[in-house]
The first five atom37 places (N, CA, C, CB, O) and aatype in JSON, in Angstrom:
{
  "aatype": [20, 20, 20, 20, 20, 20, 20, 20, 20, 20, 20, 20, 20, 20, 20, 20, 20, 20, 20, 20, 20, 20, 20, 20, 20, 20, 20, 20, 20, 20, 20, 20, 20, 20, 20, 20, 20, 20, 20, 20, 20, 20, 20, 20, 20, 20, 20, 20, 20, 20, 20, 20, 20, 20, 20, 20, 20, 20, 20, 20, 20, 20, 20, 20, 20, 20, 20, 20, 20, 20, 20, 20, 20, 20, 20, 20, 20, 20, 20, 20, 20, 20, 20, 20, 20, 20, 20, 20, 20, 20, 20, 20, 20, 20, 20, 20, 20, 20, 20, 20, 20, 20, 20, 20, 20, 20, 20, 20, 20, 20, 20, 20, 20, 20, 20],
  "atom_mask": [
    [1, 1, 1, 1, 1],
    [1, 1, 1, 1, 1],
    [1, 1, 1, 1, 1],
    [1, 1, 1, 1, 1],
    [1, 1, 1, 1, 1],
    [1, 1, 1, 1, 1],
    [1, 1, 1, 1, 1],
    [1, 1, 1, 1, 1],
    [1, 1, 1, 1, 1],
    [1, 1, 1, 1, 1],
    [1, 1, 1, 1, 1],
    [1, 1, 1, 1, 1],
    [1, 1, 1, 1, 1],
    [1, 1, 1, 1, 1],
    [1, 1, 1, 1, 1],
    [1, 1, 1, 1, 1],
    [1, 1, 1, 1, 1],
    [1, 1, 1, 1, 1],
    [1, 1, 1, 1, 1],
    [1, 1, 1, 1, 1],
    [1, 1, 1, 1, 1],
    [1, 1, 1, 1, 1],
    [1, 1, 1, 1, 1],
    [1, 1, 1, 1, 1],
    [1, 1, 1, 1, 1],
    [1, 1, 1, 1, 1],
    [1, 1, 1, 1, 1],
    [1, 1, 1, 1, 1],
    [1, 1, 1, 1, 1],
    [1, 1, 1, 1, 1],
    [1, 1, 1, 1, 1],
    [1, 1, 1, 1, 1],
    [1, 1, 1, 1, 1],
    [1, 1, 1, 1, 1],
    [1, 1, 1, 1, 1],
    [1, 1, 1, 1, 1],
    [1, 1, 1, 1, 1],
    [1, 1, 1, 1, 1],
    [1, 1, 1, 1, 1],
    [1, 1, 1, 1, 1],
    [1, 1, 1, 1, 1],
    [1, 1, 1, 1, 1],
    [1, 1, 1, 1, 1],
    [1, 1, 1, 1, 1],
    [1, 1, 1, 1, 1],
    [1, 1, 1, 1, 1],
    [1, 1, 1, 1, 1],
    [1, 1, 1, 1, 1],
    [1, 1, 1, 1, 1],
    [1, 1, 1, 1, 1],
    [1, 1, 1, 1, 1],
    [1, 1, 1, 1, 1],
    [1, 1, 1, 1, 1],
    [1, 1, 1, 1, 1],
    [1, 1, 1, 1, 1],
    [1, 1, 1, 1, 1],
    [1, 1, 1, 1, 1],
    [1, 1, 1, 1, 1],
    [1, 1, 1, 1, 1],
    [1, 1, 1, 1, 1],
    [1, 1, 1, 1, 1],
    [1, 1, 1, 1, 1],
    [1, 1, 1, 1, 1],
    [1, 1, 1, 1, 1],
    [1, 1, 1, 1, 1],
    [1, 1, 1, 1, 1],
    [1, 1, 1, 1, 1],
    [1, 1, 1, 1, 1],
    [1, 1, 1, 1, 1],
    [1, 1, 1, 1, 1],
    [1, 1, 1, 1, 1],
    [1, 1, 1, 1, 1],
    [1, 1, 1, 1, 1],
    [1, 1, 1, 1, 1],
    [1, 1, 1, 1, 1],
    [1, 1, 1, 1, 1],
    [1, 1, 1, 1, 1],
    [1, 1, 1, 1, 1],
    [1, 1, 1, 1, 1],
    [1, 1, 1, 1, 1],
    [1, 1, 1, 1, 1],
    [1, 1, 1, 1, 1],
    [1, 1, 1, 1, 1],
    [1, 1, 1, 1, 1],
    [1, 1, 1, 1, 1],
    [1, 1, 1, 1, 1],
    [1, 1, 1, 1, 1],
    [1, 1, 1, 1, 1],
    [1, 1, 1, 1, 1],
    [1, 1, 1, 1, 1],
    [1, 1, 1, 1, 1],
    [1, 1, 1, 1, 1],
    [1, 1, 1, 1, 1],
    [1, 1, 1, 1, 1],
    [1, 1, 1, 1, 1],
    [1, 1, 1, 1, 1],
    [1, 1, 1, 1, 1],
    [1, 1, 1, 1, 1],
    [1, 1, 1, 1, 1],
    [1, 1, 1, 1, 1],
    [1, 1, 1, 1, 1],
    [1, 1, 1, 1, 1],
    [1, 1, 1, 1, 1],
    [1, 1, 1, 1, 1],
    [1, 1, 1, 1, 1],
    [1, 1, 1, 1, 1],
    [1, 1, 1, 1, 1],
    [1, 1, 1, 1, 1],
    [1, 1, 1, 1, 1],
    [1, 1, 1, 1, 1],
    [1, 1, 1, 1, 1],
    [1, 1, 1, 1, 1],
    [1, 1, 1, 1, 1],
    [1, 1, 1, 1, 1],
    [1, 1, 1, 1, 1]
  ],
  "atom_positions": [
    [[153.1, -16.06, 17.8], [154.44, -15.72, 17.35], [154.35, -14.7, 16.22], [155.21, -16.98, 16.9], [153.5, -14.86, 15.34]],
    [[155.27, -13.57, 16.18], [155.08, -12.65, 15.51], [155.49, -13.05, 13.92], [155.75, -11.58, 16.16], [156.63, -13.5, 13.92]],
    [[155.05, -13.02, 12.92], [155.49, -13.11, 11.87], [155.71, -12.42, 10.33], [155.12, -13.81, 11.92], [154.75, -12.03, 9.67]],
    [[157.03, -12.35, 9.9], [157.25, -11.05, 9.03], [157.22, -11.79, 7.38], [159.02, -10.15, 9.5], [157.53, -12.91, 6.98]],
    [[156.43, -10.05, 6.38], [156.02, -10.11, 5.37], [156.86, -9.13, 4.87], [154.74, -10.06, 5.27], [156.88, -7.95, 5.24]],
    [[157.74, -9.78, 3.8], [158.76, -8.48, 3.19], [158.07, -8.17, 1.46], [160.92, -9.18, 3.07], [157.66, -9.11, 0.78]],
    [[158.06, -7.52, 1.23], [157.72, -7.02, 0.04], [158.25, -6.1, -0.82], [156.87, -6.69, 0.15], [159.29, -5.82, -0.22]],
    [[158.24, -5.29, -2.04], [158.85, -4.53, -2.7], [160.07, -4.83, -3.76], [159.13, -3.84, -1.86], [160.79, -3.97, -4.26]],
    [[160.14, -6.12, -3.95], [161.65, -6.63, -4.46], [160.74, -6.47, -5.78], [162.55, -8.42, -3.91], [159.52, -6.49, -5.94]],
    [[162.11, -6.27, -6.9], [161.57, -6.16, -8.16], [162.61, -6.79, -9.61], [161.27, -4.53, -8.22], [162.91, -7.96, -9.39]],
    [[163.04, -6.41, -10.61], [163.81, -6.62, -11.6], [163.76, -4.98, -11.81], [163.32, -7.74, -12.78], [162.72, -4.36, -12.04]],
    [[165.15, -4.38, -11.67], [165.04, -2.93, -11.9], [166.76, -2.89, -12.58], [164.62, -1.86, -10.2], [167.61, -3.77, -12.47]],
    [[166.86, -1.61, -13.27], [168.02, -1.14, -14.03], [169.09, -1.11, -13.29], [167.88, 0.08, -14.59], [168.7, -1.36, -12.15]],
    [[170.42, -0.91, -13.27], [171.34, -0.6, -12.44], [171.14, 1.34, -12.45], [172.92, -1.38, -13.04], [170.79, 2.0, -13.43]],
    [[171.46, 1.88, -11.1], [170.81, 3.26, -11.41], [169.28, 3.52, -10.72], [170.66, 3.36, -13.09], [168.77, 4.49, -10.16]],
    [[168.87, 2.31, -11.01], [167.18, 2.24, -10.28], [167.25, 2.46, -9.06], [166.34, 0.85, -10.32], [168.3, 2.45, -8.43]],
    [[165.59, 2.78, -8.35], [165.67, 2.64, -7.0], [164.48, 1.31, -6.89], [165.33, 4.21, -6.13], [163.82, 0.89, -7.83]],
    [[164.43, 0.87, -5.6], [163.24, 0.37, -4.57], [163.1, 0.5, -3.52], [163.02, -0.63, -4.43], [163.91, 0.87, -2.67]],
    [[161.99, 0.19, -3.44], [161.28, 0.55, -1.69], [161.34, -0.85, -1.49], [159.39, 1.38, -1.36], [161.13, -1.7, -2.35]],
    [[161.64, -1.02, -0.29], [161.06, -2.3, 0.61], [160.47, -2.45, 1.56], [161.67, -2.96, 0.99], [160.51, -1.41, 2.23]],
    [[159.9, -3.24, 2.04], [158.78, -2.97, 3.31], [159.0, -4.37, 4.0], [156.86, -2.68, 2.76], [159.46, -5.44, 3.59]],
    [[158.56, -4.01, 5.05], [158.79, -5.83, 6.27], [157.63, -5.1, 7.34], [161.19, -6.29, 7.53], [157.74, -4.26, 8.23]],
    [[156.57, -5.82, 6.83], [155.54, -5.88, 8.08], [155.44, -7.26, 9.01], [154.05, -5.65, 7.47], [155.11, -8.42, 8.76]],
    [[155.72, -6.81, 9.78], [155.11, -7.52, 11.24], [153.66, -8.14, 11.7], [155.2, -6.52, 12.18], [152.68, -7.44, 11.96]],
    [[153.69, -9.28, 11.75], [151.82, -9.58, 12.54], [151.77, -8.73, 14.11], [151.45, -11.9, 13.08], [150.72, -8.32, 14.61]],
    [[152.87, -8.62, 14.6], [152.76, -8.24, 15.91], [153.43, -6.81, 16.17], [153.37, -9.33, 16.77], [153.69, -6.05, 15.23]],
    [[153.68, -6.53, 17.38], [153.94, -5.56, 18.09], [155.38, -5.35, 17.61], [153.66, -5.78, 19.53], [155.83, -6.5, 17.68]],
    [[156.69, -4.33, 17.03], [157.45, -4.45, 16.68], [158.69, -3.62, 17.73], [157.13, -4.25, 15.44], [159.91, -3.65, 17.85]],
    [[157.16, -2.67, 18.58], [157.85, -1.44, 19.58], [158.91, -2.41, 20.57], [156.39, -0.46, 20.76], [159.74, -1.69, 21.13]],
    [[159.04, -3.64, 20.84], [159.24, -4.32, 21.52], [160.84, -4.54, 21.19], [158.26, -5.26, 21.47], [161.67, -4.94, 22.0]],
    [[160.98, -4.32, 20.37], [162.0, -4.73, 19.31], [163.37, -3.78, 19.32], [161.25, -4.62, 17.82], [163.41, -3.04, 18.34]],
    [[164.16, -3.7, 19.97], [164.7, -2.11, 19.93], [165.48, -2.44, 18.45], [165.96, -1.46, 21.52], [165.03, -1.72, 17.56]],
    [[166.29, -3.16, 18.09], [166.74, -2.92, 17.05], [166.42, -3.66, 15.83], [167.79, -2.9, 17.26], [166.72, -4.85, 15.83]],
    [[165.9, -3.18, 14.87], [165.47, -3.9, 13.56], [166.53, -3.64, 12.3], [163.92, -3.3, 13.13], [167.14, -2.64, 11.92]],
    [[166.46, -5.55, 11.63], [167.59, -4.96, 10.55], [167.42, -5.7, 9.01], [169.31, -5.35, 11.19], [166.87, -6.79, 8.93]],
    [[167.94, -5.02, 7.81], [167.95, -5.55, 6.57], [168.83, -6.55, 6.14], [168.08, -4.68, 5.82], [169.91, -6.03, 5.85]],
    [[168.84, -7.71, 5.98], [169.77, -8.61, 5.71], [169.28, -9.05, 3.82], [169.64, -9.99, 7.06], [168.21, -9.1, 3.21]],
    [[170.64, -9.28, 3.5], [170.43, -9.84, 2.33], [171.36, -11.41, 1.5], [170.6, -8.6, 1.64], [172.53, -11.61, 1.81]],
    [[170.99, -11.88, 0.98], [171.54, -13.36, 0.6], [172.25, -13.2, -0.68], [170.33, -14.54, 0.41], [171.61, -12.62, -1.55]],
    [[172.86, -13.4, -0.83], [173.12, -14.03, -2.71], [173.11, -15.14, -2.72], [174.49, -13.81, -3.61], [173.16, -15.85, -1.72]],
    [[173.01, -15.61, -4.24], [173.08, -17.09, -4.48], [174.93, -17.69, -4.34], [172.32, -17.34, -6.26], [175.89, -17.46, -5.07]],
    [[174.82, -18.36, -3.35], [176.21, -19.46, -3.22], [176.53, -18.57, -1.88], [177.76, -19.5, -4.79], [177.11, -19.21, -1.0]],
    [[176.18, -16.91, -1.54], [176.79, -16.7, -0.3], [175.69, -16.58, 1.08], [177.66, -15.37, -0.52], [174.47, -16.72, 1.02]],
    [[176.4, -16.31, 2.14], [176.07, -16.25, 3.48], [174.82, -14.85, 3.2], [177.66, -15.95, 4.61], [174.69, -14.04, 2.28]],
    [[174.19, -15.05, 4.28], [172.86, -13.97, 4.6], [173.52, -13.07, 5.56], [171.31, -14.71, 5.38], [173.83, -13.5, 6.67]],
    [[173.79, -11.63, 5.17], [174.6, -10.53, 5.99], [173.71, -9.17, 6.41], [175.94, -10.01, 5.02], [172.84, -8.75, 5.65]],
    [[173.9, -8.77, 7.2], [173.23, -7.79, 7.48], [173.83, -6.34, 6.68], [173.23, -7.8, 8.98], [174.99, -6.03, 6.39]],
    [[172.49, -5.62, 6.46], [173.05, -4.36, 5.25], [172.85, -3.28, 5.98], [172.18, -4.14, 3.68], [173.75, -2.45, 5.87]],
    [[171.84, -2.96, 6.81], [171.35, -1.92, 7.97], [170.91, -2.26, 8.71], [170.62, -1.07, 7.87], [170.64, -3.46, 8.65]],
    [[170.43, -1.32, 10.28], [169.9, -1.58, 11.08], [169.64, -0.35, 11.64], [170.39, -2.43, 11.66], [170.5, 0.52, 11.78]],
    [[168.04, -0.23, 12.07], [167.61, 1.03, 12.43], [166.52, 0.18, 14.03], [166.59, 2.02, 10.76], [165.76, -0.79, 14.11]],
    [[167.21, 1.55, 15.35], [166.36, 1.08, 16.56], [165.6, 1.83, 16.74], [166.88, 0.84, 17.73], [165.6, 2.73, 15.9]],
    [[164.51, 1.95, 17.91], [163.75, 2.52, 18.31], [164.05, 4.01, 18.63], [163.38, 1.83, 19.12], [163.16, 4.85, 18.51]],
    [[165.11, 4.29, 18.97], [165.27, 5.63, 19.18], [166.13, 6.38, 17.33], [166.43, 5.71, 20.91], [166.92, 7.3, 17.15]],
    [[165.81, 5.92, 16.85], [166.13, 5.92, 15.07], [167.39, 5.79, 14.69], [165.77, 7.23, 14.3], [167.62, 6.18, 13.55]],
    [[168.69, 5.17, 15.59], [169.47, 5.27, 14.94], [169.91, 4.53, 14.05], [170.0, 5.49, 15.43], [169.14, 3.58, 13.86]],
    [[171.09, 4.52, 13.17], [170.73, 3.75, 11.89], [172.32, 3.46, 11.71], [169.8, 4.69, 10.5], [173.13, 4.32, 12.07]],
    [[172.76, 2.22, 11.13], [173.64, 1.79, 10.98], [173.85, 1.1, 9.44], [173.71, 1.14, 12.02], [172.95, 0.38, 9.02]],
    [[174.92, 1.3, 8.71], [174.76, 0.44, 7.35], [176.43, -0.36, 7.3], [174.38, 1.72, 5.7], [177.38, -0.19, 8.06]],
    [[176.34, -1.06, 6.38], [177.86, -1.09, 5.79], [177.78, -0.68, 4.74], [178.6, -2.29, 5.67], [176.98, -0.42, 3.84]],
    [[179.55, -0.66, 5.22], [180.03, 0.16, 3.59], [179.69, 0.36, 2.32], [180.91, -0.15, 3.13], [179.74, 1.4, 1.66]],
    [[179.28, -0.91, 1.97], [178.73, -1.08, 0.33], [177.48, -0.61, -0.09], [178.6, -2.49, -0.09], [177.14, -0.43, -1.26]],
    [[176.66, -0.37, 1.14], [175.26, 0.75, 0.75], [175.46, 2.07, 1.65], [173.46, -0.02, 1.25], [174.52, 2.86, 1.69]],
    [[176.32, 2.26, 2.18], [176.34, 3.63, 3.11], [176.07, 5.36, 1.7], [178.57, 3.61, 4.18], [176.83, 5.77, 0.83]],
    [[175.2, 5.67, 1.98], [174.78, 6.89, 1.05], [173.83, 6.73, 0.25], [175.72, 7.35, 0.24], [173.21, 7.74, -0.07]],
    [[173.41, 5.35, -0.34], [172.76, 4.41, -1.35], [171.69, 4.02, -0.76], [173.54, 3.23, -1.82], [170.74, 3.98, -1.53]],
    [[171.39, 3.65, 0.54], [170.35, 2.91, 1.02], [169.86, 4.22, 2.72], [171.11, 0.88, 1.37], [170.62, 5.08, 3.17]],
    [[168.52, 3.91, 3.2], [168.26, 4.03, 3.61], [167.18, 3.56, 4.8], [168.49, 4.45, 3.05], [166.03, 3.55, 4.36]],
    [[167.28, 3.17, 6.16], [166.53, 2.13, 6.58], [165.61, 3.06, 7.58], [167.45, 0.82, 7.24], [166.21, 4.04, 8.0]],
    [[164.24, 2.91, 8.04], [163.56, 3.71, 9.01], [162.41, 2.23, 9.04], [162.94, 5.6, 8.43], [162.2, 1.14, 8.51]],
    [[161.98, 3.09, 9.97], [160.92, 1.56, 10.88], [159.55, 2.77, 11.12], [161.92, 0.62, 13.24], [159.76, 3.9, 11.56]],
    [[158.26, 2.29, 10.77], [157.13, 3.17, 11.66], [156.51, 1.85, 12.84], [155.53, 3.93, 10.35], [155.71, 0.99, 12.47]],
    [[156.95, 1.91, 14.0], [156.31, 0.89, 14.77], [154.27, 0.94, 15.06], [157.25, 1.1, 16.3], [153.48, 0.14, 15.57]],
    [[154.12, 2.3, 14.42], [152.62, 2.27, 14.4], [151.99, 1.17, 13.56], [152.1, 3.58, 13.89], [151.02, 0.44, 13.74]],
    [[152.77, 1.27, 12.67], [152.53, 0.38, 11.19], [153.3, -0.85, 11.53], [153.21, 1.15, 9.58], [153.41, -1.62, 10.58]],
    [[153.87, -1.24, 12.66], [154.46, -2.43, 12.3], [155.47, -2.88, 11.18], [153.55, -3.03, 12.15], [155.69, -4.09, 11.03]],
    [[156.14, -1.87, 10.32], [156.6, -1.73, 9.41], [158.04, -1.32, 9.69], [155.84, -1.03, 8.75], [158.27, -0.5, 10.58]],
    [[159.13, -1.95, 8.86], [160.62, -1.11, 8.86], [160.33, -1.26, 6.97], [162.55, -2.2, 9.87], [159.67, -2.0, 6.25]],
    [[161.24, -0.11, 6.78], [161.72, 0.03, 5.13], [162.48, 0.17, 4.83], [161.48, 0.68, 4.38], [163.21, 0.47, 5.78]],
    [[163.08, 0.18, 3.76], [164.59, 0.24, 3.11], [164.48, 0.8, 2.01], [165.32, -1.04, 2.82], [163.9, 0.17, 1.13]],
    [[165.04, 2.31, 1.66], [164.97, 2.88, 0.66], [166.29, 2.35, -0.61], [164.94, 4.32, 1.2], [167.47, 2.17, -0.3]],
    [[165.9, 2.23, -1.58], [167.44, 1.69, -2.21], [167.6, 2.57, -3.19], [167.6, 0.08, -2.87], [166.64, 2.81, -3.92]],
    [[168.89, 3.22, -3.4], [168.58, 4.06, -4.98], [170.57, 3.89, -5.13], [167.57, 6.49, -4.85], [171.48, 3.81, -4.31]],
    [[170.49, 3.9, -6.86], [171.56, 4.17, -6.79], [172.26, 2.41, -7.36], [171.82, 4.89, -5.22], [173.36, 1.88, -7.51]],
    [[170.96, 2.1, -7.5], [171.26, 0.14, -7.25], [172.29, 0.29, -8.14], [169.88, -1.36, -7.84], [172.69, 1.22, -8.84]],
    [[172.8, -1.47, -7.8], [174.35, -1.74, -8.8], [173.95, -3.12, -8.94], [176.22, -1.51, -7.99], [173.02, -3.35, -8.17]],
    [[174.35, -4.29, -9.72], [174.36, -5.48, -9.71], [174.76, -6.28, -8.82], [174.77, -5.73, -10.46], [174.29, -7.42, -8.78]],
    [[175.65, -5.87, -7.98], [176.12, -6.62, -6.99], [174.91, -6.19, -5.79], [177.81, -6.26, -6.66], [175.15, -6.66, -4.68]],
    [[174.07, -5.63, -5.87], [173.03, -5.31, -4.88], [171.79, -6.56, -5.06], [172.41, -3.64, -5.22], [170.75, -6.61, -4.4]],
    [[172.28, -7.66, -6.25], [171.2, -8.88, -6.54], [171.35, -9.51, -5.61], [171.28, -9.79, -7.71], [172.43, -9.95, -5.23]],
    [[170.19, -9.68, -5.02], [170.09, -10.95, -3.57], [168.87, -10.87, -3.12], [171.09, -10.7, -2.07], [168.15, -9.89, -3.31]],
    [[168.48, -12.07, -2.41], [167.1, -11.88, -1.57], [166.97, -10.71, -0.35], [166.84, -13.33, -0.82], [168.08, -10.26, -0.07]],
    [[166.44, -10.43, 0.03], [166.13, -9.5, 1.27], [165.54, -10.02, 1.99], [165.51, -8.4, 1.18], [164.54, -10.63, 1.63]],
    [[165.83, -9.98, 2.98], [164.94, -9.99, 4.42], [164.89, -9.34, 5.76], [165.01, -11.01, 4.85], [165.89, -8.79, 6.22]],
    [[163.6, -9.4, 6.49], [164.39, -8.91, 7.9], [164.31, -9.24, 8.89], [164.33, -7.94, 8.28], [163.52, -10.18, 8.97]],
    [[164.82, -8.92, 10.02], [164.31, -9.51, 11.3], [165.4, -8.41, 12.59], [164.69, -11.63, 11.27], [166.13, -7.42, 12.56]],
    [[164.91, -9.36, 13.52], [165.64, -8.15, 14.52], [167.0, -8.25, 14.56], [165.23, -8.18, 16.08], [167.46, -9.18, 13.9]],
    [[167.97, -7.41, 15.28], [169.22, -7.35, 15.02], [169.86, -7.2, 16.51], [169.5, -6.22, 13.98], [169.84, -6.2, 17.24]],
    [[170.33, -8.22, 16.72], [170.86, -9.49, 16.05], [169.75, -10.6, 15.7], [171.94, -10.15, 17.02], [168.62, -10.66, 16.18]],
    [[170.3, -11.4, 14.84], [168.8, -11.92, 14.45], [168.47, -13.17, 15.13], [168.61, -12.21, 12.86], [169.41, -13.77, 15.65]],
    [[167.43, -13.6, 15.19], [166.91, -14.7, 16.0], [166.6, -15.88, 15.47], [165.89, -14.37, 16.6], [166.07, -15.66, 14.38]],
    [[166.66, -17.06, 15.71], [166.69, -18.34, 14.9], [164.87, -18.63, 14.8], [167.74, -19.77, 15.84], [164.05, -18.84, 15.69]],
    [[164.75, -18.52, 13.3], [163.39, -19.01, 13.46], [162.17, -17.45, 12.91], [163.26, -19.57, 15.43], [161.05, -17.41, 12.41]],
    [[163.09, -16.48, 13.31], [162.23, -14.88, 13.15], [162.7, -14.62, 11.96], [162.57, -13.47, 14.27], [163.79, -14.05, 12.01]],
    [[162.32, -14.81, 10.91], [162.68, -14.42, 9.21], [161.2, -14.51, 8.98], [163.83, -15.66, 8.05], [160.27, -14.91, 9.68]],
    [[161.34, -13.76, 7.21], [160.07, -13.86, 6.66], [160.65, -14.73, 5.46], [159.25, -12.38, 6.32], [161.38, -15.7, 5.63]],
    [[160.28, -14.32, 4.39], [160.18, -15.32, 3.1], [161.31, -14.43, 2.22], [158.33, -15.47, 2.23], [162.08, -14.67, 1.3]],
    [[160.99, -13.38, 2.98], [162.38, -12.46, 1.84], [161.98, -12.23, 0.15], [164.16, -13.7, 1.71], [161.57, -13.12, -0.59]],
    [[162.25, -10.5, -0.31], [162.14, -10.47, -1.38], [163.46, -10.18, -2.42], [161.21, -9.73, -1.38], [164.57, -9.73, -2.13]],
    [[162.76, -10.71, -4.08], [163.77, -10.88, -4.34], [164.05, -9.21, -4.98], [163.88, -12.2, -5.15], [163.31, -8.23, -5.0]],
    [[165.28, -9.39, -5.42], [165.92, -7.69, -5.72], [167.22, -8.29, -7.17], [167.13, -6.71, -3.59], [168.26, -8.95, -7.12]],
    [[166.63, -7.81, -8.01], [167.53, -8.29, -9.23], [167.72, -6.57, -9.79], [166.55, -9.66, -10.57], [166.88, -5.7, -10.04]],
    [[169.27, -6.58, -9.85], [169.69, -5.56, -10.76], [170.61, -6.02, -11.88], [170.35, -4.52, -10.01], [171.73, -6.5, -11.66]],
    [[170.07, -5.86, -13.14], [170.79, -5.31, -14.47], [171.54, -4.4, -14.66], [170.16, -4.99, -15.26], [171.38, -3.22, -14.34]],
    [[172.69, -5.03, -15.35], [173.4, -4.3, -15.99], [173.63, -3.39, -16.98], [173.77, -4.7, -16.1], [174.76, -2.95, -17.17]]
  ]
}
């Protein structure tokens, strides 16, 4: 079973950027659409982007211009560029495919922005 490693979460400024990364144990080409979900504390886990195999890329509103999502399936890897952060961008991260699958999460990183 394929299993995902997210990384890059940090304590950064409001204004800051991060990189994020979600590697895969397995094959990801398989996958047509991969996506960034994120949690807050007390709310639901929502999806923020989603980028497929043929690259297209989807966000909502609240990061559209701010974030950026691309996948290298050589690397087994999708990323999430973040710049521009705001406080309301504090939440865990994670990813998995899109739509997501019960059971296909990683551990999720965390992403704290200051005010």
């Amino acid at each position: 079973q394929v299993q995902l490693v997210e990384s890059g979460g940090d304590l950064v400024q409001a204004g800051g950027s991060l990189r994020l990364s979600c590697t895969a144990s397995g094959s990801i080409v398989v996958i047509n659409a991969m996506g960034w979900y994120r949690q807050a504390p007390g709310k639901q886990r929502d999806v923020v982007a989603v980028v497929t195999n043929g690259g297209t890329t989807n966000y909502v509103d609240s990061v559209k211009g701010r974030f950026t999502i691309s996948r290298d399936n050589a690397k087994n890897t999708v990323y999430l560029q973040m710049n521009s952060l705001r406080p309301e961008d504090t939440a865990v991260y994670y990813c998995s495919s899109y739509p997501s699958r019960i059971g296909f999460w990683g551990q999720g990183t965390q992403v704290t922005v200051s005010s």
